[in-house]
One Martini backbone bead per residue (centre of mass of N, CA, C, O) as a GRO file, in nm:
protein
  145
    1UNK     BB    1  -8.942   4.252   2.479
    2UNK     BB    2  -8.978   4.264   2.189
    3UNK     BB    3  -9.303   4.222   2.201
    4UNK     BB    4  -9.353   4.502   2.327
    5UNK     BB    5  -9.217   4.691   2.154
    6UNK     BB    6  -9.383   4.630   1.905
    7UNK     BB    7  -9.680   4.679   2.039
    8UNK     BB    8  -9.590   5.015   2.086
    9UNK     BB    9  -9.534   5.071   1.772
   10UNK     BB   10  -9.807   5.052   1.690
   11UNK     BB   11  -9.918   5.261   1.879
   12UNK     BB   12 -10.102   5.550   1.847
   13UNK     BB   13  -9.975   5.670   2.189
   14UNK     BB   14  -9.678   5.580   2.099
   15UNK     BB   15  -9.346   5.702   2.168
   16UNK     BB   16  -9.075   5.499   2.028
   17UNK     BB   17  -8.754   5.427   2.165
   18UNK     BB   18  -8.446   5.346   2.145
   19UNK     BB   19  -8.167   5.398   2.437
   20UNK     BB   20  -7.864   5.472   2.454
   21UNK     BB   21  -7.591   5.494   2.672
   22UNK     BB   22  -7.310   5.698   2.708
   23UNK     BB   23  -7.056   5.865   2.851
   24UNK     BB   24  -7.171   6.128   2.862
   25UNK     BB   25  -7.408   6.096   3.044
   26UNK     BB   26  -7.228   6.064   3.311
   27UNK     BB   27  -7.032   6.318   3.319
   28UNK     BB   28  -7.217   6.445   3.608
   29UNK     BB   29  -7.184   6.247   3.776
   30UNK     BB   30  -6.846   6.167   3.765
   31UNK     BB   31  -6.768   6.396   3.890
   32UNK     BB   32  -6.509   6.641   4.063
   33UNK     BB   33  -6.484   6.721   4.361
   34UNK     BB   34  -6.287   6.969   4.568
   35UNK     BB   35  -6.370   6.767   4.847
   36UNK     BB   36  -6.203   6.550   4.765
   37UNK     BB   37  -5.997   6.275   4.805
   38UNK     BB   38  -5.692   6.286   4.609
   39UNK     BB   39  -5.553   6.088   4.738
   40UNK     BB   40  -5.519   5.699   4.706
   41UNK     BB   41  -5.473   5.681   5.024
   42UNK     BB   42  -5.751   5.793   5.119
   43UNK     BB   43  -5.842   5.505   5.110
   44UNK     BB   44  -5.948   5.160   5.256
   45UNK     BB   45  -6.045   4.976   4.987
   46UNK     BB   46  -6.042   4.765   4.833
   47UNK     BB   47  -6.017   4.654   4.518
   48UNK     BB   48  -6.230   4.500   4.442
   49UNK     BB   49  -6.441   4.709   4.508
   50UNK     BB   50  -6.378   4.913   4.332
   51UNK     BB   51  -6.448   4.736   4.084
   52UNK     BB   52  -6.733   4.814   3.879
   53UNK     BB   53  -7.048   4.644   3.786
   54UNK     BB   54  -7.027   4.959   3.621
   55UNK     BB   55  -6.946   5.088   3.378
   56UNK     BB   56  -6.902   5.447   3.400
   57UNK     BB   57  -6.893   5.407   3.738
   58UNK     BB   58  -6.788   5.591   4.014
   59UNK     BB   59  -6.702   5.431   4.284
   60UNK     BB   60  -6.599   5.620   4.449
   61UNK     BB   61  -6.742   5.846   4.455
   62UNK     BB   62  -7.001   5.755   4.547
   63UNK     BB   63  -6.859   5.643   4.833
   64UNK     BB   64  -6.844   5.959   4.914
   65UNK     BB   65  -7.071   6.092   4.898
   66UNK     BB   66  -7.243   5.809   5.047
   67UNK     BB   67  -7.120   5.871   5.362
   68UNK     BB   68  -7.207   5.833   5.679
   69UNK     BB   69  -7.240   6.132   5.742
   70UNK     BB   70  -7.432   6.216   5.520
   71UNK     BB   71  -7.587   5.972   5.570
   72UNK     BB   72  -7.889   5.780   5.574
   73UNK     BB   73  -8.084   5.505   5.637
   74UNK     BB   74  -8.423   5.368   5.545
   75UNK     BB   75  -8.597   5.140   5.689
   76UNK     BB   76  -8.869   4.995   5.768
   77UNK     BB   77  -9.205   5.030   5.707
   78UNK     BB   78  -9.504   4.988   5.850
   79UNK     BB   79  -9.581   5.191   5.579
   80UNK     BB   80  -9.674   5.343   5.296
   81UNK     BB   81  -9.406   5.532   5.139
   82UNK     BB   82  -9.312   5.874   5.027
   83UNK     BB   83  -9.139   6.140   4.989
   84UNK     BB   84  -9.289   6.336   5.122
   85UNK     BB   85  -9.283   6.175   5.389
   86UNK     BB   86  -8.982   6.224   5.393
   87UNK     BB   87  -8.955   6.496   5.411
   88UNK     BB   88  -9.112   6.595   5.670
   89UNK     BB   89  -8.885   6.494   5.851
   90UNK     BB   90  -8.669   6.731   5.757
   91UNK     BB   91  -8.781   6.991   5.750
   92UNK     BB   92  -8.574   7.101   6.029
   93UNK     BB   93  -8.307   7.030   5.804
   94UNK     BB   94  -8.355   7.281   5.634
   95UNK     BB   95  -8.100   7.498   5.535
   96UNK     BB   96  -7.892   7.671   5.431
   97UNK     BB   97  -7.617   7.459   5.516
   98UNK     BB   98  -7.872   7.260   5.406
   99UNK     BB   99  -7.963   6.950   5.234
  100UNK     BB  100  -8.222   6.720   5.170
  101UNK     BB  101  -8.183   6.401   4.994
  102UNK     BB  102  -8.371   6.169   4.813
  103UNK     BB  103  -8.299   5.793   4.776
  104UNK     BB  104  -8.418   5.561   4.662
  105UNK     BB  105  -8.474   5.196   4.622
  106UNK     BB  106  -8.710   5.076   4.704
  107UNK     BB  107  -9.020   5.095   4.922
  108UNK     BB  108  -8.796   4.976   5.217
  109UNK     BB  109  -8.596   5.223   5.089
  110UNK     BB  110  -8.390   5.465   5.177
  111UNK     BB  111  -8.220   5.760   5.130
  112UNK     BB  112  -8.084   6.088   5.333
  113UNK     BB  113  -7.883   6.349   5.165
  114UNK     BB  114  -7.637   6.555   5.323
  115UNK     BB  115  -7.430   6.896   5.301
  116UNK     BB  116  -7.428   6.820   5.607
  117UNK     BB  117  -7.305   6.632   5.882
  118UNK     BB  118  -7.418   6.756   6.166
  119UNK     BB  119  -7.694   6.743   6.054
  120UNK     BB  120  -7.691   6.433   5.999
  121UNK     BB  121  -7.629   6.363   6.319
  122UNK     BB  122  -7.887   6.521   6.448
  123UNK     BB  123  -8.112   6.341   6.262
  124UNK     BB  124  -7.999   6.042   6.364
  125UNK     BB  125  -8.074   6.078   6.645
  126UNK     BB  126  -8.344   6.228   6.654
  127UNK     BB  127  -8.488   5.912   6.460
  128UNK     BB  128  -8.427   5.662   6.638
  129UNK     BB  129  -8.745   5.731   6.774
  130UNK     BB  130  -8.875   5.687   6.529
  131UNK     BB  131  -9.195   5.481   6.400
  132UNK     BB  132  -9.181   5.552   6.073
  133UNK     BB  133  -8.861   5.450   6.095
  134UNK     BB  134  -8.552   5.364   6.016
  135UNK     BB  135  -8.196   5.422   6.152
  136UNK     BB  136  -7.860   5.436   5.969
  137UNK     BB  137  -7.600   5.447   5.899
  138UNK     BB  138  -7.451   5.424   5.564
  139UNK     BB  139  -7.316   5.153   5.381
  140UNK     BB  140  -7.160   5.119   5.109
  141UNK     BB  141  -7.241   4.937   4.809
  142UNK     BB  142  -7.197   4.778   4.502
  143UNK     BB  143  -7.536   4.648   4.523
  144UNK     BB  144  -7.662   4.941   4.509
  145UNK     BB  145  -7.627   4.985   4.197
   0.00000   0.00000   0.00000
């Protein structure tokens, strides 16, 4: 790593610096909104699973954000896909009253993330026979992250 970084540095095409995150970088992903579950035993996950193998991501945020009403996971896709042929997929489910973002894992995993429940329920029944992806309420891990 630090061979390319010198190499890079050296180029006079490329201007390079390294980065460190700060805690302050994640204070808007880790923000807490007013519709989470506020009490401490409305989670039953484990406690071992609580504690986030990345210092300064609210692993419970997550876990509530990306919980299986609102969202769908995508995967098996049988030929390569981009983000905008997983939009195609949506465009009937964007609503005033919903959104859907996707957010990659790999080229053959996707989620489908709805700011409507019933919409995200909509799509995923809708969806189950559809040929150009598989479909299955997500269930967050922490190995996802």
């Amino acid at each position: 790593m630090t061979r390319v970084l010198e190499d890079l540095g050296s180029s006079q095409l490329v201007k390079l610096r390294n980065y460190t995150f700060s805690a302050d970088d994640l204070a808007d992903f880790n923000k807490k909104y007013s519709d989470e579950p506020s009490s401490p035993t409305a989670n039953t996950a484990n406690a071992s699973e609580s504690v986030s193998p990345h210092p300064g991501f609210d692993v419970e945020h997550i876990r509530y954000k990306y919980r299986p009403e609102v969202t769908i996971e995508l995967h098996d896709f049988p030929c390569p896909l981009e983000t905008t042929d997983l939009q195609k997929l949506f465009v009937g489910y964007k609503r005033d009253d919903n959104i859907v973002r996707i957010k990659w894992f790999n080229r053959n995993r996707a989620l489908a993330w709805f700011t409507n429940p019933q919409v995200a329920s909509e799509a995923l029944e809708d969806l189950r026979t559809c040929e150009l992806v598989h479909v299955k309420p997500y269930m967050f891990e922490t190995a996802d992250m």
